[in-house]
C-alpha positions, 0 to 999 in steps of 0.5 A: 500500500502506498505510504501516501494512503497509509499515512493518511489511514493511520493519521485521519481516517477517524476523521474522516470516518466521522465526516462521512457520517456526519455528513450522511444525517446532516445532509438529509436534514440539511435539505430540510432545513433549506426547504422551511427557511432556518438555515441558522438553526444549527448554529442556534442549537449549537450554541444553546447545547455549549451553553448546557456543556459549559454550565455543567462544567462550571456547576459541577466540574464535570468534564465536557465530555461526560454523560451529565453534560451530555445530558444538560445540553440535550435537555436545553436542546430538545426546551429549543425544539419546543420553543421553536416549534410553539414559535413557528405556529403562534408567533406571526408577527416576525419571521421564524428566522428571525426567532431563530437568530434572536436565540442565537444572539442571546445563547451565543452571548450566554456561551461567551459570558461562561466562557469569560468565567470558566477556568480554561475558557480558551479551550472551551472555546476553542472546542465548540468552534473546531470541535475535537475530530483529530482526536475521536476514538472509536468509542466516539465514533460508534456512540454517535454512528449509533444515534445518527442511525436511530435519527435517520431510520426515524427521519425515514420512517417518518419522510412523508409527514416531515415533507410535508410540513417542510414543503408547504407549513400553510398549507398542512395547517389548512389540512389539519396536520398537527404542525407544532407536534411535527415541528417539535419532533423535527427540532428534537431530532436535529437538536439530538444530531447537533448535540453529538456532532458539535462535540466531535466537529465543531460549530464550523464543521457541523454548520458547513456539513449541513447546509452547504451540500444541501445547497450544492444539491438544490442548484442541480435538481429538485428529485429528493433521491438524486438530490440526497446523492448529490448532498452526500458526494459533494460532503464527503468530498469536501471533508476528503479534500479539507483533511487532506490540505489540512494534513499537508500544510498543519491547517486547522481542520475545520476551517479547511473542510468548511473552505473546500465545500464552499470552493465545491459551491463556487464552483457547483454554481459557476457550472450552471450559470457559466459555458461549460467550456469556462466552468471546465477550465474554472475547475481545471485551475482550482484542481491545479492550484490545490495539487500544487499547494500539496506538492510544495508543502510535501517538500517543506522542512526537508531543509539541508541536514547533515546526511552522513549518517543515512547511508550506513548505519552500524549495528551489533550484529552487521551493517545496514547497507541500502543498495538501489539502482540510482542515487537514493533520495534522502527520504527512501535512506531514512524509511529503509534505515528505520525499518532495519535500526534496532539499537537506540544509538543507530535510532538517535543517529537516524533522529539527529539526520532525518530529513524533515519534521515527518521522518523525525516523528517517525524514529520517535514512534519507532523509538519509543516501541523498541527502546522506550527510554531512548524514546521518550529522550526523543521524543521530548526533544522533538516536541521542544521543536513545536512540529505540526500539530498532526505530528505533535499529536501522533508523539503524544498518542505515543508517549500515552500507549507507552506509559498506558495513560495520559502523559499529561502533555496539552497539544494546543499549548507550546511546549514551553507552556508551563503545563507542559514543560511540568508533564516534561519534566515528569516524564524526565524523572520518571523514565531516569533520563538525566542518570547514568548511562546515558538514554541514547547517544548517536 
């Protein structure tokens, strides 16, 4: 397998996995979000749901992520579809857009006030815009691919009666349609949706991901099948392409998925209302500029090193010689070096020649696996660097599965925050890195 795949499998196929279900319920309730006029919905709720995250944190000290946060957010979640839905029937003197971007107005000013009071607050904040993808676990991923499922069979169970409340609200009133119970349950449903999605993907994320498809599929066709097609080629693509650029040239993920599925709008709207012939070459240069800003940031950090030691390194038991047609690049003589190094001397001296950031990362987690106190040596030395945040989180994951718990070290702060250079120096005295002898020399 390609070490392009491979790297992308082993660093953001969560994700990735996340965005393609998150994408397939958000779609379809994009769709339906488009059709009643509330495109600000998702991020009222959103909004509304950190608000009860936050609160609990604040009255509890519980974590973000626990089952009463969980708990207090949907609570205030499914009060909104209430409101919301008893709004839409009652209130005729403003819009239901309207209602719904007072909400957001006042939640959003709620959030930043506990934000300002609540220790760490920069963190919060910093989840509920970007959520925490780059670090799902599987456990995650299946809690909330088990409850978009229990969402989506009830959306498609239920189709016909929320189609027609979302087509025509007049006119299923005149019908004797129970409007406001339909409402209610539609709001509950999407306020279940975002309360799970904002925790893993953010406000920025969940917001591209449910409108923007939506929108990408309804400048093509009106046909609810090939519509929701449509919905979720054009999300997964975006998340494909965002991860990607994100990856490449250490973006922050949710703004680069959002961005790439609003060039897929650009350029989906340019289609219909340009000649074929110039929206093609539109689409041509983007596709190009786009492989280009991969290629060039690929070859970043790849700055000029001291090389003698990639060629042959001494081990105990023989010398490892690399022996190719053609000059080796510097690259290929670290992978197949490090595949065959054992001793923490010949891994230092791999770390000390490496030719950029990623190959650096890569002797660390070698390092770590085969001789873990020379790998933790390594490993601090590189995060006193502040590489990428991709490769600063794979390090940390490392440290983690070597000592079977949290190595206490923050990835959002530098390492010279002064957490993280305590985790440091814990992780110094525990591993006996400044005793005799040395962890490793190269």
């Amino acid at each position: 397998m390609p070490h392009f795949v491979l790297h992308f499998v082993e660093l953001l196929g969560l994700p990735f996995l996340a965005c393609v279900v998150m994408t397939a319920i958000l779609g379809f309730l994009g769709m339906h979000v488009l059709s009643r006029e509330i495109v600000f919905v998702d991020i009222a709720l959103a909004q509304i749901v950190a608000v009860g995250a936050i609160g609990a944190h604040l009255i509890s000290g519980v974590e973000e992520n626990s089952p009463l946060t969980s708990l207090v957010s949907l609570g205030l979640a499914l009060g909104a579809a209430a409101f919301f839905a008893l709004a839409h029937r009652h209130v005729i003197q403003i819009s239901q857009e309207a209602i719904i971007g007072v909400s957001y107005a006042i939640a959003a000013a709620a959030a930043l006030f506990l934000i300002g009071i609540a220790p760490g607050g920069h963190v919060h904040a910093q989840h509920m815009l970007a959520g925490s993808i780059l670090w799902l676990t599987w456990t995650n991923l299946l809690t909330c691919t088990v409850v978009f499922g229990a969402v989506g069979l009830c959306l498609y169970l239920l189709r016909h009666q929320f189609q027609r409340v979302s087509d025509d609200y007049d006119g299923a009133v005149q019908n004797g349609i129970r409007v406001v119970a339909w409402d209610f349950l539609f709001y509950a449903l999407l306020g279940v949706v975002i309360t799970f999605a904002v925790r893993i993907g953010g406000v920025v994320v969940v917001f591209a991901l449910l409108i923007i498809p939506a929108t990408i599929s309804a400048i093509f066709t009106n046909r609810l099948g090939q519509r929701l097609l449509i919905t979720w080629g054009a999300g997964i693509l975006g998340a494909f392409l965002g991860l990607l650029f994100a990856d490449r040239l250490d973006f922050s993920v949710g703004p680069a998925v959002a961005l790439f599925l609003g060039v897929e709008l650009v350029l989906a709207a340019l289609s219909r209302k340009s000649p074929p012939l110039l929206a093609g070459a539109v689409t041509a240069v983007a596709a190009m500029v786009y492989v280009a800003l991969l290629v060039s940031a690929s070859s970043q950090g790849a700055g000029p090193r001291n090389t003698a030691g990639l060629s042959v390194l001494p081990t105990k038991a023989a010398p490892i010689i690399i022996t190719q047609s053609g000059p080796p690049s510097l690259e290929e003589l670290a992978s197949e070096n490090l595949a065959l190094a054992t001793s923490s001397r010949n891994l230092a001296l791999l770390f000390e020649n490496a030719p950029d950031t990623q190959t650096r990362r890569d002797v660390v987690l070698r390092t770590l696996e085969l001789e873990p106190r020379c790998g933790v040596h390594l490993a601090l030395r590189y995060l006193e660097e502040d590489p990428p945040l991709f490769f600063r989180q794979s390090v940390i994951d490392g440290l983690g599965r070597l000592i079977g718990a949290s190595p206490g070290l923050d990835v959002m702060l530098p390492f010279s925050d002064p957490a993280n250079h305590e985790a440091a120096q814990r992780l110094r005295e525990v591993h006996s890195l400044g005793a005799a002898p040395p962890p490793c020399v190269p």
